[in-house]
DOROGU-459453 format. One record per residue (C-alpha): x, y negated, z; residue in three letters. Coordinates in steps of 0.2 Angstrom, whole numbers, plus 5000, padded with zeros to 4 digits. Each point is the difference from the previous one (the first is absolute). Last residue first. Layout:
<atoms>
XYZala
...
</atoms>
This chain:
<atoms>
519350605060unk
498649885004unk
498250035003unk
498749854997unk
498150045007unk
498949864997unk
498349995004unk
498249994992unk
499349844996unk
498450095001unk
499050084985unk
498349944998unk
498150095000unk
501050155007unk
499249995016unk
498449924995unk
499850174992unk
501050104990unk
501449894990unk
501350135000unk
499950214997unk
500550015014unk
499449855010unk
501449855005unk
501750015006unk
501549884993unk
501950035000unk
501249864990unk
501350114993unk
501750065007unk
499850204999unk
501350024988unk
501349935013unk
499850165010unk
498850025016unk
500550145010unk
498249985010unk
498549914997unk
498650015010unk
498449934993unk
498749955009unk
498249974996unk
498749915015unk
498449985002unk
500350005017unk
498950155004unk
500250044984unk
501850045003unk
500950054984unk
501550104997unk
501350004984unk
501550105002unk
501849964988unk
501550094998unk
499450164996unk
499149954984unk
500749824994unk
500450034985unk
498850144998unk
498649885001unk
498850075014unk
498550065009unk
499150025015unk
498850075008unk
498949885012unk
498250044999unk
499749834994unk
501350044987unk
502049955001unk
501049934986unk
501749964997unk
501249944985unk
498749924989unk
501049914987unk
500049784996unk
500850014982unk
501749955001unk
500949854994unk
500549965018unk
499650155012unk
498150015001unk
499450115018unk
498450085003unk
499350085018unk
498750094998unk
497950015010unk
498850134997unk
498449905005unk
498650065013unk
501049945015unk
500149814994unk
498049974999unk
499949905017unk
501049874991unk
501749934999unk
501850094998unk
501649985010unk
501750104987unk
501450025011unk
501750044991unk
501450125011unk
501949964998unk
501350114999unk
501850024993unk
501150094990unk
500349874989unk
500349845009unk
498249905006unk
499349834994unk
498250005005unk
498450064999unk
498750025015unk
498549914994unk
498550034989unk
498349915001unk
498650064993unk
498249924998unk
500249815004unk
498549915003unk
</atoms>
């Protein structure tokens, strides 16, 4: 009943890591480029990640070297690793299809997760 669920955030000190899960439903997942967004308060919700069935990838430059988005379709699955992590990068962190809202996948946006870094 629930098409994406995100976990993984938390509160962590700049510097730090944490990696973001993203559990998917339906037999269709594989065939969908998949992202990972994230709307800071009084932000705009941005694509910051994005991986296509086949698997490249791509991102924001603010987060380009720091961050690696994977999937497992096995498992349907998207992960997001998220290393040296500055306070700029607290935001509530959703996935869905890229671009969103393909599919019963992207139908609805999750309650994503929170990712709080502090200096």
């Amino acid at each position: 009943q629930v098409q994406l669920v995100e976990s993984g955030g938390g509160l962590v000190q700049a510097g730090g890591s944490l990696r973001l899960s993203c559990a998917a439903s339906g037999r269709t997942f594989s065939i969908y480029g998949m992202g990972w967004y994230r709307q800071a308060p009084g932000k705009q919700r941005e694509l910051i990640a994005a991986i296509t069935s086949g698997g490249t990838t791509t991102y924001a430059d603010s987060v380009k070297g720091r961050f690696t988005i994977s999937r497992d379709n096995a498992k349907n699955a998207v992960y997001l690793q998220m290393n040296s992590l500055k306070p700029e990068d607290t935001a509530v962190y959703y996935c869905n299809t890229n671009p969103p809202g393909l599919g019963r996948i992207g139908s609805y946006w999750g309650q994503g997760t929170q990712v709080t870094v502090s200096s």
